[in-house]
C-alpha positions in Angstrom: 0.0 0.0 0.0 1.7 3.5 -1.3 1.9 6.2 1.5 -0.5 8.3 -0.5 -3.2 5.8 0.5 -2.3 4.8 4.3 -2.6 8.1 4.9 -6.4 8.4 3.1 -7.1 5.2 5.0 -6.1 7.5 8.6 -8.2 10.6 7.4 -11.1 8.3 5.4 -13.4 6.1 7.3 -15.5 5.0 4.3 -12.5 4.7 2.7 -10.6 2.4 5.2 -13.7 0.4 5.5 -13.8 -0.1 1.9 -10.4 -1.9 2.2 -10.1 -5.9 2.8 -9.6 -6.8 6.2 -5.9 -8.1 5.7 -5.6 -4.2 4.1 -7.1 -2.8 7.2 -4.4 -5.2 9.8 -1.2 -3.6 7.4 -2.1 -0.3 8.4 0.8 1.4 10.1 -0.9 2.8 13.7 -2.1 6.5 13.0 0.3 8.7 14.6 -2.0 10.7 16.2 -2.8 8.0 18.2 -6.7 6.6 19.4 -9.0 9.5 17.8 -12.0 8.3 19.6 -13.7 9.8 23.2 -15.3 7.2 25.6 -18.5 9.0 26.9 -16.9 9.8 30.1 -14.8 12.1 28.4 -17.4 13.3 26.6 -19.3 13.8 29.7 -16.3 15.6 31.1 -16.8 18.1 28.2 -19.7 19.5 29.0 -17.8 22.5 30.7 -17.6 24.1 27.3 -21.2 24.1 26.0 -22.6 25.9 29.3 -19.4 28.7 28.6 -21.0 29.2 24.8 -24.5 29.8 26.4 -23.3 32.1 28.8 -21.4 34.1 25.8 -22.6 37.7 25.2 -22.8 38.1 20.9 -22.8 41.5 20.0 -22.6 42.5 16.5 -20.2 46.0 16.6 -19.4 45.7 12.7 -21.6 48.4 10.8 -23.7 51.0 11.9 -27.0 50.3 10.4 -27.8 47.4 12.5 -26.3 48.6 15.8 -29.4 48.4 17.9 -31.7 46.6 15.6 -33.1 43.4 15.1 -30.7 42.9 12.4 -28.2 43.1 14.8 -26.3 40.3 16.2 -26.9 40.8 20.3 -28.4 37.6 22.4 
């Protein structure tokens, strides 16, 4: 397998599945390492979506809509 297409199998999933299974066991590890979050870590993320709700949005780009409901402010 030319490097060209390890490294499509890495970034590809439908692409690496399309492979035979002996394909898919000659893969080089990705050395990135695991890619995939158990939910615990997921759960552990949730820190992030209550800091975008909290976030203040204010469009301050043009004059027209400052103050308006075109206007970008939640």
């Amino acid at each position: 397998m030319t490097k060209k297409n390890i490294i499509r199998a890495w970034k590809d999933a439908e692409y690496r599945n399309s492979l035979s299974e002996s394909e898919r066991a000659s893969l080089p590890a990705h050395p990135a390492g695991v890619i995939e979050l158990g939910d615990a870590s997921l759960n552990d993320a949730t820190g992030a979506r209550i800091a975008a709700e909290t976030t203040l949005w204010t469009c301050t780009m043009c004059l027209p809509c400052f103050g308006s409901t075109y206007g970008f402010t939640r």
